[in-house]
N, C-alpha and C positions, 0 to 999 in steps of 0.2 A: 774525290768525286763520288766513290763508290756510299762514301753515310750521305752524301747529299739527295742523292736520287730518291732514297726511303725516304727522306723527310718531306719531298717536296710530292713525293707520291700519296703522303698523309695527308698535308694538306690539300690537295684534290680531292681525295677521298673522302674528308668531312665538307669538303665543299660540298662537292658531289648531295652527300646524306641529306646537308642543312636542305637544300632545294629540293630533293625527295622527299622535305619533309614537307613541304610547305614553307619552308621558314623564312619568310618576307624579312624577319630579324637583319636579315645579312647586308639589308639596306641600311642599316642605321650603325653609326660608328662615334659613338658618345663619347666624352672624358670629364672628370673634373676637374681640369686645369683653370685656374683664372688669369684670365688673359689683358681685359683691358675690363674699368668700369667705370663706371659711371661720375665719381668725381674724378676721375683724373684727367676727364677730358672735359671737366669743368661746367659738368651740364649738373643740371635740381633732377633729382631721381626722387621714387618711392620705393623700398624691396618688397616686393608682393611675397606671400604666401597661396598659391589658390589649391584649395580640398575639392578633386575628382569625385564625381558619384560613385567610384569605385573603391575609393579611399587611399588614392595616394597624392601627394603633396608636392605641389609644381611651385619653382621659384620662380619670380617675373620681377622687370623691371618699369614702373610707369614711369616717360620722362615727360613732364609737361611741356608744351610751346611757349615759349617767351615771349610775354604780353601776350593779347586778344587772341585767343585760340579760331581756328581757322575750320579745323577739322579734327578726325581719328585716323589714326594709320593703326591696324594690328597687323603685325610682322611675326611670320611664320616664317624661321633660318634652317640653313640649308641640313646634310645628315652628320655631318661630321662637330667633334667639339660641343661648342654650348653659346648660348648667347654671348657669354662676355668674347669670344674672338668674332663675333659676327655684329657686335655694336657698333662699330664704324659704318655698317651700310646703311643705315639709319640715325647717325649723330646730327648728321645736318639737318635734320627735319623740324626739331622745336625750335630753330633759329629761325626757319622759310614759314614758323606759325602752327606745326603740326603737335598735336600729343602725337606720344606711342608708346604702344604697349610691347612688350618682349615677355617673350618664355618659353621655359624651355619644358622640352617634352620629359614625360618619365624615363626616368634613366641617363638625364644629361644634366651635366654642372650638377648644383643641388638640389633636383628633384627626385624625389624615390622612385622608388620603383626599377624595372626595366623596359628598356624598348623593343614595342613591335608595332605594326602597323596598326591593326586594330585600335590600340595603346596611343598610341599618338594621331588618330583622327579623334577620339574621345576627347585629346589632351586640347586640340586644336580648338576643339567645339565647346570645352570649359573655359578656355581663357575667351572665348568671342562672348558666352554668356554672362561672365563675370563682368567684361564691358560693357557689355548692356544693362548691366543692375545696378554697376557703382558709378560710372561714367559717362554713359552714352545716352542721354533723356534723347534721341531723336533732333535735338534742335543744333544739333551740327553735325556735316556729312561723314559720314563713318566708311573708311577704305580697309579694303583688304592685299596685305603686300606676302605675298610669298616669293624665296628665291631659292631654286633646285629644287629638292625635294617637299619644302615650307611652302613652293608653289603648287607641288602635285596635291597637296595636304589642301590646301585652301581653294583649287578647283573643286573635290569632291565634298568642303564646308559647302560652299559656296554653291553648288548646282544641288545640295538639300535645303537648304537655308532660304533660296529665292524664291523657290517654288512652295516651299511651305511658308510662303509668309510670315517668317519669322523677326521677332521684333530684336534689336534694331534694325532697320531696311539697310541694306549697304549699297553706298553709293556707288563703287567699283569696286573691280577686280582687278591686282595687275600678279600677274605670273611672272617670275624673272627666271631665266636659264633652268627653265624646267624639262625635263620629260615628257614626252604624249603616252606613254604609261608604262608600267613596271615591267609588265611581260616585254615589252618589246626592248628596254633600255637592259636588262636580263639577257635577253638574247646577243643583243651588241656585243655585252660585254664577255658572253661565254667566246662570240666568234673571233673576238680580237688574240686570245691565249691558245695558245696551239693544244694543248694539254684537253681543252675544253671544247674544244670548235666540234670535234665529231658529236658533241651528246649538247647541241648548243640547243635543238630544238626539241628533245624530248624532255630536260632540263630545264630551258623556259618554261614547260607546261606547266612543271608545277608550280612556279611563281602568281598569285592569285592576280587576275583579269576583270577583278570586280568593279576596281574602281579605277579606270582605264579615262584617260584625261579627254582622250580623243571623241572618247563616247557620251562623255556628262556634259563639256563645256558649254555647250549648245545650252543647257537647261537651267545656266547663268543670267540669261536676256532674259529680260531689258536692262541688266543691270550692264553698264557701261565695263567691256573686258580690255586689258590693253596686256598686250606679251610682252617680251623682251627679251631678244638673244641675240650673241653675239657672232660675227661668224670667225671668231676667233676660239672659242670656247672647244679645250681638247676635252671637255668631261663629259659635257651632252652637247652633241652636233646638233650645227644651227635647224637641220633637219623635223627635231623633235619641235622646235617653236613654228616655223611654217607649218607642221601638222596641226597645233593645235588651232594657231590663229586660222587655217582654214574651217576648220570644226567649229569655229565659235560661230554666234548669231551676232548681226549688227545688233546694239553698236556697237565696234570693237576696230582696234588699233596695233600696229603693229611698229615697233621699235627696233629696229637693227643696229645693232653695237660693233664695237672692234674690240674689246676690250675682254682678257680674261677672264675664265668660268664667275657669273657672279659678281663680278667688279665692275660695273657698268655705273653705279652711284661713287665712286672717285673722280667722274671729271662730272663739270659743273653742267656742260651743256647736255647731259643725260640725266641731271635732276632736273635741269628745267622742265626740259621734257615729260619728266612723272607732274611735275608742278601743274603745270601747260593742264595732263589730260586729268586729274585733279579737280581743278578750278572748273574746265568745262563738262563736268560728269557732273558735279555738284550743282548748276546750273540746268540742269535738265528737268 
């Protein structure tokens, strides 16, 4: 017991530092494990390559829809792993007519680099451009799918993107088991560990507040927003999706699940449901 207390008292200790320093880092939890891909679950892939303006190199995967394409889905996954263990929340979509695009941030699976927040809103906003140059001529609706963290990442696309008129226009937004924003899901998490609770609020401070979900999502409208959380979800309480969906601007949509963090697309009658507000966004 007595070598255990030291170690566990290190690890707090560089916790502690990482957040005194700023270091949003602490959100992202990469590997490059290959988990499941693309033919083994029997779908037509592309392997992307995409070059960052900064100059680092993000692996992606384009799956076309089978037959007459319907729309675009770009899928922004959650902090942990790589695309290939987060393909299944998205397999079923070229079957119901959808493309999509996957990729991974720097520093996950095979993309250089490493991750930080910064890093992966850039990463987020080069795969949505390279859709627009090779893929997306406009003449089919183009959605945006974030789930956890890939959702907090494509609020803050998404609330620059609309307002600047940027081309391609996006037909929705849908947020899955996200956060209403960093500093406050930071805090949570300092209050729930006994070690961390006394220094939970001077701790959050230093977590950046910039891009705060609760405060942008508003600046998404008119483009069609739909949430989705579960009230089963032990990673982020269903509390963080009511914050957001009340923050947003009509028109917007609210989805309640039962189903664990992020697994809400395993049962059929929760794709419907993405399908459903899909079909009637694209008609607006």
């Amino acid at each position: 017991m007595a070598a255990r207390i030291p170690r566990l008292l290190l690890i707090i200790t560089l916790f502690g530092l990482g957040l005194l320093s700023g270091c949003t880092s602490l959100f992202f939890f990469p590997d490059r494990q290959v988990y499941v891909t693309p033919d083994r679950l029997e779908l037509d892939h592309d392997e992307l390559w995409i070059d960052t303006p900064d100059g680092e190199t993000l692996h992606a995967w384009w799956l076309p829809a089978k037959g007459d394409a319907l729309g675009h889905v770009y899928f922004l996954h959650g902090n942990a792993q790589n695309i290939s263990s987060h393909i299944l929340n998205v397999a079923w979509l070229p079957e119901a007519g959808y493309n999509v695009l996957l990729i991974d941030y720097r520093g996950y699976g095979q993309s250089t680099g490493s991750p930080d927040l910064e890093g992966a809103l850039h990463d987020a906003e080069t795969g949505l451009r390279w859709l627009g140059r090779e893929k997306a001529t406009g003449e089919l609706p183009l959605y945006l799918l974030g789930q956890s963290l890939g959702g907090a990442l494509a609020i803050t696309l998404a609330s620059e993107w609309v307002p600047g008129g940027e081309q391609p226009p996006l037909s929705g937004v849908i947020a899955d088991s996200t956060f209403s924003g960093y500093r406050a899901i930071a805090r949570e998490k300092l209050d729930g560990f006994w070690l961390t609770w006394p220094f939970q609020i001077p701790l959050s401070w230093t977590v950046t507040d910039q891009y705060e979900g609760v405060e942008i999502i508003d600046q998404i409208s008119p483009v069609p927003v739909m949430v989705i959380h579960s009230v089963r979800d032990g990673i982020i309480p269903i509390h963080h999706g009511l914050a957001l969906y009340e923050a947003a601007e009509e028109p917007k949509r609210f989805l309640r699940t039962d189903m664990p963090h992020a697994g809400s697309f395993m049962l059929p009658e929760y794709q419907d449901a993405l399908l459903r507000f899909m079909e009637e966004s694209s008609n607006r």
